[in-house]
N, C-alpha and C positions, 0 to 999 in steps of 0.2 A: 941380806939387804938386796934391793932391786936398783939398778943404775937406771936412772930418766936421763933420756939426751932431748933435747929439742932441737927439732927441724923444721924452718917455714912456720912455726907457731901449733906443729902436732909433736907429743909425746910421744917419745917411741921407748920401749923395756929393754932391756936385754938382762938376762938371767947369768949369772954369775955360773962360778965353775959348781959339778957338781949336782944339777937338776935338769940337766941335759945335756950329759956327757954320750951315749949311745942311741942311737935308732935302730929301733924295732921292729921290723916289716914282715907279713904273711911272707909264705916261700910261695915264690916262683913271683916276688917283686923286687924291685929296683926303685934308686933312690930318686926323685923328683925334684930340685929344685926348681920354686915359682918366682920368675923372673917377676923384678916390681914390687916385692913387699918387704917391708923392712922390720923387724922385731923378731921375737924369741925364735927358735930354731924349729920348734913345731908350728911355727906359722909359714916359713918358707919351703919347709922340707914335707910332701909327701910320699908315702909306697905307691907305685903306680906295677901295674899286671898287663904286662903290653898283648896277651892273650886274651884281656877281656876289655881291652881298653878303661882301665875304672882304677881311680884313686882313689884310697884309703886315710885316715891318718894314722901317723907310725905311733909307737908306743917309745918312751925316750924314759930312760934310766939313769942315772948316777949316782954319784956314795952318798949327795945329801938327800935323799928322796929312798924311800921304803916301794916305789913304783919296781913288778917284776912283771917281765915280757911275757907274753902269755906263749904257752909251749911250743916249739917247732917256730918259731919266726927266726928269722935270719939278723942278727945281730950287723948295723950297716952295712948295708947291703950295697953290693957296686950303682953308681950312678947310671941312671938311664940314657940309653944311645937315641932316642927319641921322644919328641915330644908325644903327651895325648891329644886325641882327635879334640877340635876345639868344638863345645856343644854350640848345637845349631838356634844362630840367633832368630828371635821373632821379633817385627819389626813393630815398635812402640804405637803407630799411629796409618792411618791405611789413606790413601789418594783417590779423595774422592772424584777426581777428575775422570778416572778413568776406572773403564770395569773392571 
């Protein structure tokens, strides 16, 4: 079963014990929590490569779920000491006042 909470009039999941007991992350990542979102655990948690600056999403295991990490990933990997470079915004609408 899936718990519904509501907040402010949006539905938010959260997944019970069991289908997202472990994170799974390539080697040579760390663990990502994204500030601001709220729901299952693979929505907040990325693998982030601070060598290539690029998130990934993890792979997440537990006893109710037949999900196996694919070989050589680091089973919860320590959290990251940094955030990633935030991509560079483009601005929706241009001024025409000026060139």
């Amino acid at each position: 079963s899936i718990l519904l909470i509501s907040s402010s009039g949006v539905a938010r999941a959260l997944l019970p014990p069991g289908y997202e007991d472990n994170m799974h992350c390539p080697p040579g990542s760390c663990s990502l929590f994204i500030n601001g979102i709220v729901g299952p655990k693979h929505s907040i948690y990325k693998c982030y490569d601070e060598t290539t600056d690029q998130t990934t999403d993890a792979v997440w295991t537990g006893f109710r779920t037949q999900v196996e990490a694919p070989e050589g990933w680091i089973e919860d990997p320590e959290e990251c000491d940094v955030a990633p470079t935030p991509a560079p915004s483009t601005p929706t609408h241009k001024n025409i006042d000026k060139p």
